[in-house]
C-alpha angles and dihedrals in degrees: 000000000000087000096062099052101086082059103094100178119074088207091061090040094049082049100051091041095053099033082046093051088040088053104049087037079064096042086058109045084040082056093037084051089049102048089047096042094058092046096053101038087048084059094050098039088041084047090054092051090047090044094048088043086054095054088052097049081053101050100038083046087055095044086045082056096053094051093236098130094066090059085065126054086182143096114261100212113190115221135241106262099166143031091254100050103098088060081065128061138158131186119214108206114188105181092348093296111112113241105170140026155159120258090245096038105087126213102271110079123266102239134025086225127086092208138028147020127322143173114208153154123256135198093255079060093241121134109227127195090228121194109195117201137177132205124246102231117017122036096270114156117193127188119181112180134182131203109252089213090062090045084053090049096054086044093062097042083063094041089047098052086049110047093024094088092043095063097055086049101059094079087046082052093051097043086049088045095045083047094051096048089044081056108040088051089054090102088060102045082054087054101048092044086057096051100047086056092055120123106230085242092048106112103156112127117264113250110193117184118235094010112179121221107259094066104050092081088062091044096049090045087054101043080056092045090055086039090055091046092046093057090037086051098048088047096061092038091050091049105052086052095049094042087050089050102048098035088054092071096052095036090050090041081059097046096049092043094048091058089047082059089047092052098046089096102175097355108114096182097048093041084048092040087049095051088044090064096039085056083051095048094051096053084049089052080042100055089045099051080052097052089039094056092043095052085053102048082049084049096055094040116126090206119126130180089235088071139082110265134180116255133230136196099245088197090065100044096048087053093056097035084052094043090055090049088043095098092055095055091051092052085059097039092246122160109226118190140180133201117195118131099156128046103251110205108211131178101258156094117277089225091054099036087058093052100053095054091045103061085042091062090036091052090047090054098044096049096049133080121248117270083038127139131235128185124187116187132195112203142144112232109189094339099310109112106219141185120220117186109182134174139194096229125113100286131207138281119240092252080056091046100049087048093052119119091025098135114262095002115135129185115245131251091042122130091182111110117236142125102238082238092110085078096049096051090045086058096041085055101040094054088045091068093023099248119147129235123204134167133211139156113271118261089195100047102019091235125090124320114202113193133192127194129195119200127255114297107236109204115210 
């Protein structure tokens, strides 16, 4: 509503908008009572006019029986007997001569009309609520009339004794109803008052006492919202100290072997053989940066299982992952195989997808021998496309398994330089698109055997 938004505050809203409603709400039952009250005390009042006409049709039809008018040629007027007499009046016609009347009625009659009720207007400029009447038998002509200023007056001593009291308790409406929204917003007065002591660090959820239920969904949303900060905070906290830590070996390895390069003096082979293993080390610190990077751009993606995602066919993408890694197989006389005869349609980017097949294929280079053999297959297993990368290389124990894809841990006896984050990234993609990973030793090559599911593909 445009005129309650200058109103900053909700308690004042929530006041104008109840005290408004109550008050029209009044207005109209004071209107409704009005109206009612008119209607019903105009019957009673026009019933008593009709009843008193009646009684005087009667009684002059009774005289005129008993022959007494013609005794008197005169005018019977009744006298005043009460304060509130003259604001009554009432005319008796016999033969169109009148033969009885009040003191204030005149001696015109009172309506133009034999029967029925009137209002009119008459010489003492009064305006009269008049009721005409005839007798049945003889020519007997009755007019009662009431003043309608006296009718009004009794209206409002009904109407005063009703909506008297309403009136005076409006304010004590408006004081209860100012009480019962100051109230009602106590729970959040209590909220804000917590979070404006909160420390800036402070991520703990808010527990509020006797919250009622609309405002759970607020709280909840921000208890997620600190949940979500929390994660978001000890990731970045945990990866800076990751990346210092691991970036310290190789920056340092290309520190010491740069000034090797520098001391080699005359020595051709040593200075070549120094620059050699800078230029390794900065493809390690490369590799890293890269992984490091990935794993922060997964960490920040907003993807979820639970939502719609492209799809892409897995067969294609491990063909040309495997034919890119294909060279460096062949450097080390690995045997590198795949195995993809049908297209195999999976939920996933493209982009994603190809990276986690990639470092899959990579791991299992790396920790094999040379010489060694690798397979990767691309198959569909009741109705669940997968992806099974296995070597023939030494394995790893259960105690090693269970600790894989914990960041930076490496399994010993390794001289192959990595930073243990491949894992890490296969798992963050994998769960992004809820695939499984599981891993197993191979039954084929007798090394490790790495394994993601997708799950079952739903056609529309």
């Amino acid at each position: 509503m445009k005129f309650l938004r200058p109103l900053a505050s909700l308690q004042a809203r929530l006041l104008v908008l109840v005290l408004g409603l109550v008050t029209v709400v009044w207005l109209g039952a004071a209107l409704l009572t009005w109206y009612d009250a008119r209607h019903e005390l105009g019957e009673l009042l026009d019933g008593h006019l009709a009843q008193a006409a009646a009684l005087l049709v009667v009684q002059q039809s009774k005289a005129d029986g008993d022959g007494d008018e013609d005794d008197d040629d005169g005018v019977a007027d009744a006298p005043s007997l009460h304060k509130y007499a003259p604001q009554v009046a009432f005319q008796v016609f016999h033969e169109g001569r009148l033969v009885s009347r009040s003191v204030n009625a005149g001696t015109t009659p009172m309506s133009t009309k034999s029967s029925g009720f009137v209002t009119v207007r008459l010489p003492d400029d009064a305006q009269w609520r008049v009721f005409a009447a005839r007798g049945a038998e003889r020519d007997v002509q009755v007019y009662v009339g009431e003043q309608t200023a006296s009718r009004n007056g009794i209206l409002w001593a009904v109407l005063r004794s009703v909506l008297l009291p309403l009136v005076f308790a409006l304010p004590l409406l408006a004081l209860a109803g100012w009480w019962a929204v100051r109230r009602g917003l106590s729970p959040l007065r209590q909220l804000s008052h917590v979070l404006g002591h909160r420390q800036p660090q402070a991520l703990e959820p808010v527990v509020l006492g006797d919250m009622p239920s609309e405002m759970r969904p607020l709280v909840q949303a921000l208890n997620e919202l600190f949940e979500r900060i929390g994660r978001m905070m000890a990731f970045e906290r945990r990866f800076t100290a990751d990346a210092a830590h691991e970036l310290r070996t190789p920056i340092a390895a290309i520190r010491a072997q740069a000034q090797v390069a520098l001391g080699a003096g005359a020595d051709a082979a040593q200075r070549d053989h120094a620059l050699q293993t800078t230029l390794a080390g900065c493809d390690r610190a490369t590799r890293l940066v890269e992984q490091l990077l990935m794993l922060a751009r997964l960490e920040a993606t907003p993807f979820s299982a639970a939502e719609p995602v492209l799809t892409v066919d897995l067969s294609a993408v491990a063909r040309r992952v495997a034919a890119d890694l294909a060279p460096a197989a062949l450097a080390r006389h690995q045997t590198l195989e795949l195995v993809a005869k049908a297209p195999c349609v999976v939920a996933g980017d493209d982009m994603l997808v190809a990276v986690l097949v990639r470092n899959l294929i990579d791991n299992a280079m790396r920790y094999s021998p040379e010489g060694a053999q690798i397979q990767v297959c691309v198959a569909t297993e009741s109705g669940q496309p997968q992806l099974r990368v296995e070597d023939s290389g030494p394995g790893m124990t259960e105690p090693e398994m269970a600790r894989l894809g914990e960041r930076f841990y490496r399994v010993l006896g390794h001289a192959q330089p990595g930073s243990g984050l491949g894992w890490s990234i296969v798992k963050r993609i994998a769960d992004v698109f809820g695939a499984q990973v599981r891993m197993s030793r191979s039954d084929l090559l007798g090394g490790l055997a790495v394994t993601v599911r997708w799950p079952v593909q739903r056609t529309a």
